[in-house]
Each structure stands twice: as C-alpha cells, then as structure tokens.
C-alpha positions in Angstrom: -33.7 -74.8 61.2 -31.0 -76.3 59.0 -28.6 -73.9 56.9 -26.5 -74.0 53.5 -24.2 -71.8 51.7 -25.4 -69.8 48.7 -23.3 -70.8 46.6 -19.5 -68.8 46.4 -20.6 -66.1 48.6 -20.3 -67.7 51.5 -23.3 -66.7 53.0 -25.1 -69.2 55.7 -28.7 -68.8 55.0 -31.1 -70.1 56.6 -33.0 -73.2 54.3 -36.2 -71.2 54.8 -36.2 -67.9 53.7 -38.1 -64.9 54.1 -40.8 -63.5 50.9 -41.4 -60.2 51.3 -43.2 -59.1 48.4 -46.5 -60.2 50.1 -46.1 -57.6 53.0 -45.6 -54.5 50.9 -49.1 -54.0 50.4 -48.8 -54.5 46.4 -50.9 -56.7 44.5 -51.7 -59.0 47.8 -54.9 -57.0 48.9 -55.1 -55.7 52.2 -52.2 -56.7 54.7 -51.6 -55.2 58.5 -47.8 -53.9 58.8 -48.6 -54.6 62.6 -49.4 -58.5 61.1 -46.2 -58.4 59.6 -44.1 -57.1 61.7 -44.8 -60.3 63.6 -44.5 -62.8 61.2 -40.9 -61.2 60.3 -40.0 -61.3 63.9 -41.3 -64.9 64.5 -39.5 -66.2 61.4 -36.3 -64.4 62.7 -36.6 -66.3 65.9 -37.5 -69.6 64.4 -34.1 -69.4 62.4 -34.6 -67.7 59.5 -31.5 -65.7 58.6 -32.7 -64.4 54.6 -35.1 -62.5 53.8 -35.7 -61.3 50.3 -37.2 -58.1 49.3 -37.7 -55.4 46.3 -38.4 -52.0 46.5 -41.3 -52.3 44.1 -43.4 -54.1 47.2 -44.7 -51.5 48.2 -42.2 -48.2 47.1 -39.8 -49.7 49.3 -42.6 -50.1 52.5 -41.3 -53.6 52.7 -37.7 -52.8 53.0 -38.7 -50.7 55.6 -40.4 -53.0 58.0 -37.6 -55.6 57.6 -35.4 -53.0 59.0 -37.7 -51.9 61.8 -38.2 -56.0 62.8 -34.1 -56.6 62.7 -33.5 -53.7 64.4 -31.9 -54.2 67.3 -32.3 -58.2 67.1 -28.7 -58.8 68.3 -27.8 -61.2 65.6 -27.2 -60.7 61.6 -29.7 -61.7 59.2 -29.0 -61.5 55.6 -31.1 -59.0 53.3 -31.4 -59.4 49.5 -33.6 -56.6 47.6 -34.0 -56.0 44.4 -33.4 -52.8 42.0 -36.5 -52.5 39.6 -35.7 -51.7 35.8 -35.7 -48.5 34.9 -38.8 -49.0 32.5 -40.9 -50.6 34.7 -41.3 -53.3 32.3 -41.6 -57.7 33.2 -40.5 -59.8 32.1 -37.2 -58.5 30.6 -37.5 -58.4 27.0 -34.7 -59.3 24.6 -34.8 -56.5 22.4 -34.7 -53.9 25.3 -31.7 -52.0 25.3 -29.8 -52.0 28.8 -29.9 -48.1 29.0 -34.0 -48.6 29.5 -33.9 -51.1 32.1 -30.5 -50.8 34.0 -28.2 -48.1 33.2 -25.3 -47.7 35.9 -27.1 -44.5 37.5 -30.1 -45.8 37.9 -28.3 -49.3 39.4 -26.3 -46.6 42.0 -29.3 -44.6 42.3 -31.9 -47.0 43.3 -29.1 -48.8 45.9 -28.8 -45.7 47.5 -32.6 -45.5 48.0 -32.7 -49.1 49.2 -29.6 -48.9 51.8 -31.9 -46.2 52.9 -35.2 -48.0 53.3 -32.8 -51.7 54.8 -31.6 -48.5 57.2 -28.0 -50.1 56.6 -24.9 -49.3 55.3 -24.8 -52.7 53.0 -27.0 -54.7 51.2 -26.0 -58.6 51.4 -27.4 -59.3 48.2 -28.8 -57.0 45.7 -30.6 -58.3 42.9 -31.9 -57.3 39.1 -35.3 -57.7 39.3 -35.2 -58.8 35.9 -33.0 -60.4 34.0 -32.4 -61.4 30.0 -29.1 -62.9 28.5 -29.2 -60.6 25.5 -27.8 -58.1 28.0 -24.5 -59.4 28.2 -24.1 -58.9 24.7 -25.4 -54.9 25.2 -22.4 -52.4 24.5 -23.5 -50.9 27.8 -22.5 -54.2 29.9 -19.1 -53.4 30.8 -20.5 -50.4 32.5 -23.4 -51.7 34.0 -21.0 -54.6 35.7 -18.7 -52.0 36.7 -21.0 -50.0 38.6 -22.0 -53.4 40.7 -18.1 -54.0 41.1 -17.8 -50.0 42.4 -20.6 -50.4 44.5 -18.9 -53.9 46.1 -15.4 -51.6 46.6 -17.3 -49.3 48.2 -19.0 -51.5 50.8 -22.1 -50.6 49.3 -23.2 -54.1 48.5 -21.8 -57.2 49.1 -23.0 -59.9 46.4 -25.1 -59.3 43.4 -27.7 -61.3 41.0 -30.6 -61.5 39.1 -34.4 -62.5 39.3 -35.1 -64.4 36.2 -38.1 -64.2 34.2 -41.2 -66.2 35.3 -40.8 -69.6 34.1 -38.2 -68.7 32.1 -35.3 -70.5 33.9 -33.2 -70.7 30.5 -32.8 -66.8 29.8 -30.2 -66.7 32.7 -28.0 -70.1 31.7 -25.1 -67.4 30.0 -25.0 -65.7 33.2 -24.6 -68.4 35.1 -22.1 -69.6 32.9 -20.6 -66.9 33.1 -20.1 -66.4 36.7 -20.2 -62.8 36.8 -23.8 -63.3 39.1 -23.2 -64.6 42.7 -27.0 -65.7 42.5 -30.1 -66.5 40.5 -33.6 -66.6 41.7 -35.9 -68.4 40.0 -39.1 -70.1 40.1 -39.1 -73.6 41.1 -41.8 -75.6 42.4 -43.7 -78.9 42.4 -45.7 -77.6 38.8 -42.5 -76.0 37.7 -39.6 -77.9 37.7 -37.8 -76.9 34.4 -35.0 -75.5 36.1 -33.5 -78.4 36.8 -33.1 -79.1 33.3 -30.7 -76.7 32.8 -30.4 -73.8 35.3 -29.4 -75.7 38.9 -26.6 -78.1 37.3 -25.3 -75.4 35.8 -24.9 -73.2 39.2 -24.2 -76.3 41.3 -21.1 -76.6 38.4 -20.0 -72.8 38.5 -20.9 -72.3 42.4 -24.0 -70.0 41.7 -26.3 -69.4 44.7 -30.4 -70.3 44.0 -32.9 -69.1 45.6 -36.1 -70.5 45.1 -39.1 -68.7 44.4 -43.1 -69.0 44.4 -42.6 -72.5 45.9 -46.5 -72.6 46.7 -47.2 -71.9 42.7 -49.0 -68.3 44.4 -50.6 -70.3 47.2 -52.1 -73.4 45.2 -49.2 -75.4 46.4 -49.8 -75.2 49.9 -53.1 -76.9 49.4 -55.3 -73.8 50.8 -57.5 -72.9 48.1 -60.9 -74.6 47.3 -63.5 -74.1 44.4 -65.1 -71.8 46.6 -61.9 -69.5 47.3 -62.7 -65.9 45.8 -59.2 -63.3 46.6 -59.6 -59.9 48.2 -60.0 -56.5 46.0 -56.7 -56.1 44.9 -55.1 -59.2 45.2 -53.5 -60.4 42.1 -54.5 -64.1 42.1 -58.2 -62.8 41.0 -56.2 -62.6 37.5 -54.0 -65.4 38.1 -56.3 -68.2 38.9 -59.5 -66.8 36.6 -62.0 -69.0 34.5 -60.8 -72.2 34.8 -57.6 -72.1 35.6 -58.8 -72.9 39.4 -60.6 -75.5 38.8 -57.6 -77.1 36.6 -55.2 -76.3 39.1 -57.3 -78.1 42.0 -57.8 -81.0 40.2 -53.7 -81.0 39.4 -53.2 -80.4 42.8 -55.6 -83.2 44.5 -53.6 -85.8 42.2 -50.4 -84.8 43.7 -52.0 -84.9 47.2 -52.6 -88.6 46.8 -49.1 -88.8 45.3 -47.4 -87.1 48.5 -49.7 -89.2 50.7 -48.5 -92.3 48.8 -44.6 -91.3 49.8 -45.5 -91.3 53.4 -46.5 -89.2 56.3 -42.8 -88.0 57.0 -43.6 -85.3 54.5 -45.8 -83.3 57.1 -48.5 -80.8 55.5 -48.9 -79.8 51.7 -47.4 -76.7 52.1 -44.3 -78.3 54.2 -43.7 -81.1 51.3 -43.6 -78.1 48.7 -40.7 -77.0 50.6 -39.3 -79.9 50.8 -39.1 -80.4 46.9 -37.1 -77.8 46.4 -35.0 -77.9 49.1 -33.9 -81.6 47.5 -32.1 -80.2 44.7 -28.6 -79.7 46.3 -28.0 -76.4 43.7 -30.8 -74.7 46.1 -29.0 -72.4 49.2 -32.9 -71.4 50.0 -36.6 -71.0 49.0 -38.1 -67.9 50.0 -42.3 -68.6 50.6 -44.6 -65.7 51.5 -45.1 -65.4 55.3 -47.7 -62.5 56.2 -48.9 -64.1 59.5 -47.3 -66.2 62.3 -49.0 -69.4 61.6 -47.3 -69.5 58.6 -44.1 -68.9 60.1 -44.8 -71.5 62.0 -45.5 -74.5 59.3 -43.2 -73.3 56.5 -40.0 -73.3 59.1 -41.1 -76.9 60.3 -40.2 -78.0 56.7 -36.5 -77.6 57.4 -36.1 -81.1 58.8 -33.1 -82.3 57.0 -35.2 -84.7 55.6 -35.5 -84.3 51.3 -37.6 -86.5 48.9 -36.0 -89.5 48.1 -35.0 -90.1 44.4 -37.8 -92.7 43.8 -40.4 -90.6 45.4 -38.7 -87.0 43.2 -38.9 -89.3 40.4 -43.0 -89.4 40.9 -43.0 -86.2 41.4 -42.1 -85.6 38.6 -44.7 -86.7 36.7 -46.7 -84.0 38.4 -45.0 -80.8 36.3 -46.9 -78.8 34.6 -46.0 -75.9 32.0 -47.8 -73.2 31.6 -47.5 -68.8 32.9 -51.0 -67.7 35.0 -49.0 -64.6 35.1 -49.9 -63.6 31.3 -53.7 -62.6 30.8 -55.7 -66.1 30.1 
C-alpha cells in the first residue's frame, strides 16, 4: 500500500480507502455485519489506514462496526463520518437556508452521536454530508464555522469538510477557495471526470484534501455487471441502472475495456485501472471504493502500485467521460 497526505491536514492515508456506506445495510440490499466485519479487518491489514463513513448508513450501524473491527488493532487508522443535514434533504439546494440543513446544534449534536457510535473521543475527519456554496453567503455562517472551530478546541474533531453534490464538483470551488474546508469529497471516476476541470487544481493550489468517491460509477466501473445482472430487493441500483440506462452503460463500458487493454496489461483488472485513474490526479490524498467482502479487499488494495496512467494513455481516457446523474429518477 502506498500513502499520501490529505492535503494541509497532515494526515497519511492510505491511497485506498475504506467506503462504508455499503455496509450499513441502507440502500445496498441485504449485507452480513459478520461479512463485513471481515472485509474492514482485511482492508486494515492490507494497509488501509481511512475509512469513510456517515451516520445515515445505516443510523449510524456502520460507525459502529468500524469501531468494533479497529478496536484493539494496535495501530491508528483514520475515520471520517459525515453529519447528515438537518432536513434530510440531497443534494443541497441553493435556496435552503443553513438553519434547515446545518444549524450549529445540530452540527454539535449529531458529533456527539457519532463519537459515540466511532466509540472515540475524536473524529479525524468529520464531514457535511452535503454541501452548496450559497451557504457561505448564509447570515448563519459565522456561526455554523464556529461551532466546527469549538468542536476542533475541544478535541472533539480534528479536520472538517464537505461531501459535494453528486456530479456537481463546481458547487464547492468557493470553499475550496476559500480554505475554510480541510477536505472535499467528490465524485470522480473514469465516466465523471469534470472535477478536474475546476475542483482538483483548485485544492492542489490552496492545499485542500480530495477524496474520491464512487470510483466504480456504483459498480459499473469495475466491470462486474452484465445484461443479465438484476440487484437484490432493496438495493438502490434497481433505480439507478433502470430501462436502458444498463444497457448504455455496458456498451460505454466495453469501449473503455478495449481502451485500457490497448494501454497495456500493467493496469491489472477493470476494477484495479478505475482506481488507478483517480489516483493519477496528484490533487487526490485517496479514493474510497465500497468493500463488503474480502475479495474485494483483496483486488481494490492491489491497485496501489505506485504505478498511475501515463499522460498519453489519461489523455484517451478521456475521451471516455460521460455526463449524465443515474441518481435522479430516469
């Protein structure tokens, strides 16, 4: 496993980080905590050293088993969670007042709940799990970014940021700018690539961490799915890849197959050169891919190889991004 610092906080986290939202039990279908609590303590001893949670996944039941696989482990992992808006509402609209989604009780409220889940006394990294620009703007601000200075003082929490929008890398670029966040995570991925328009030279500038999200575009990206792939009652991708937005995505995804094949072997499996794209954007400290079983421990860790796309073969990649949101109703 190879490391990097995210961004100015300093933190060493490992390249390949730990999604949790998969093993709360929300939105993914059936999962095994026993499952999971394997995959979290195989990832740990492969070298991963971040692992990102929310207490939405699952009313905080993923918290919770991070804490019971990293307890006792010896050695420090870093933890990032996230505190859900107080109205419940993604994406962050505009026009949403900060005193719906993140007043500074509810930010010290649901931290409280969270250090309580983690079983800690400090949350590495705690996150808005949503995020719009217009907030800055919101006569509440200067509240709202005094409670997460209070909660630093008080040990409470050590760095803070935001998760953006889906495919809305842009509605952060002010906070970034402004450096009050220590991170942003966004999606980035072989399909969605927009942040680097904007979003990662701007933190690579200011010294903003990034953490990468949905790397496998919710599993289409590691090349796993097939015309004949039907999801589980109650996991989310029945919605996300209905009609024919399956069959669209396959045949997007067998073009970029040949593609990655044409760059050479060295980029091991389909899931392990998704990884690798956007761990070659230097502006990225980690990408955090859903592991709820040990084999995919296993691949997704044997991405971190040191070895990034080359700019010829990033510039063919390129070719291969695609804008559009499966997470709005087709």
């Amino acid at each position: 496993m190879h490391y990097r610092t995210l961004g100015k906080t300093g933190l060493a986290v490992s390249e390949i980080g730990f999604g949790a939202w998969g093993i709360g039990g929300s939105y993914w279908g059936k999962t095994d905590d026993a499952e999971s609590l394997k995959a979290l303590r195989a990832a740990f001893e492969g070298g991963v050293t971040f692992f990102d949670t929310a207490y939405v996944y699952g009313d905080g039941r993923s918290e919770r088993l991070i804490a019971q696989a990293l307890a006792g482990a010896g050695k420090k992992a870093a933890v990032a969670t996230k505190i859900p808006p107080l109205n419940m509402r993604w994406p962050a609209d505009p026009k949403t007042p900060l005193s719906e989604a993140f007043p500074p009780d509810w930010i010290t409220l649901a931290t409280e709940r969270s250090l309580k889940n983690l079983d800690t006394d400090c949350i590495d990294l705690q996150q808005f799990h949503v995020w719009t620009d217009a907030w800055l703007k919101d006569p509440l601000w200067d509240k709202t970014f005094e409670t997460l200075l209070r909660l630093k003082s008080a040990g409470k929490i050590r760095f803070w940021g935001v998760s953006i929008n889906d495919h809305a890398p842009n509605s952060a670029v002010e906070l970034a700018a402004s450096g009050a966040a220590d991170s942003v995570q966004v999606i980035f991925n072989l399909f969605d690539q927009s942040p680097e328009e904007k979003l990662l030279p701007l933190c690579r500038e200011k010294g903003v961490g990034v953490i990468a999200r949905c790397p496998f575009d919710e599993g289409s990206l590691a090349g796993l799915l097939s015309p004949a792939t039907r999801f589980e009652p109650g996991d989310f991708r029945a919605d996300y890849f209905a009609g024919a937005r399956l069959s669209e995505t396959l045949e997007r995804v067998g073009r970029l197959k040949s593609a990655l094949l044409e760059n050479g072997s060295k980029n091991g499996t389909m899931a392990q050169a998704a990884l690798k794209f956007c761990l070659s954007h230097a502006a990225v400290g980690t990408v955090i891919p859903g592991m709820r079983k040990t084999a995919h421990v296993a691949e997704n860790i044997g991405s971190s190889d040191g070895r990034a796309f080359a700019p010829d073969a990033l510039a063919t990649l390129r070719r291969h991004a695609w804008s559009r949101n499966f997470y709005q109703p087709g």
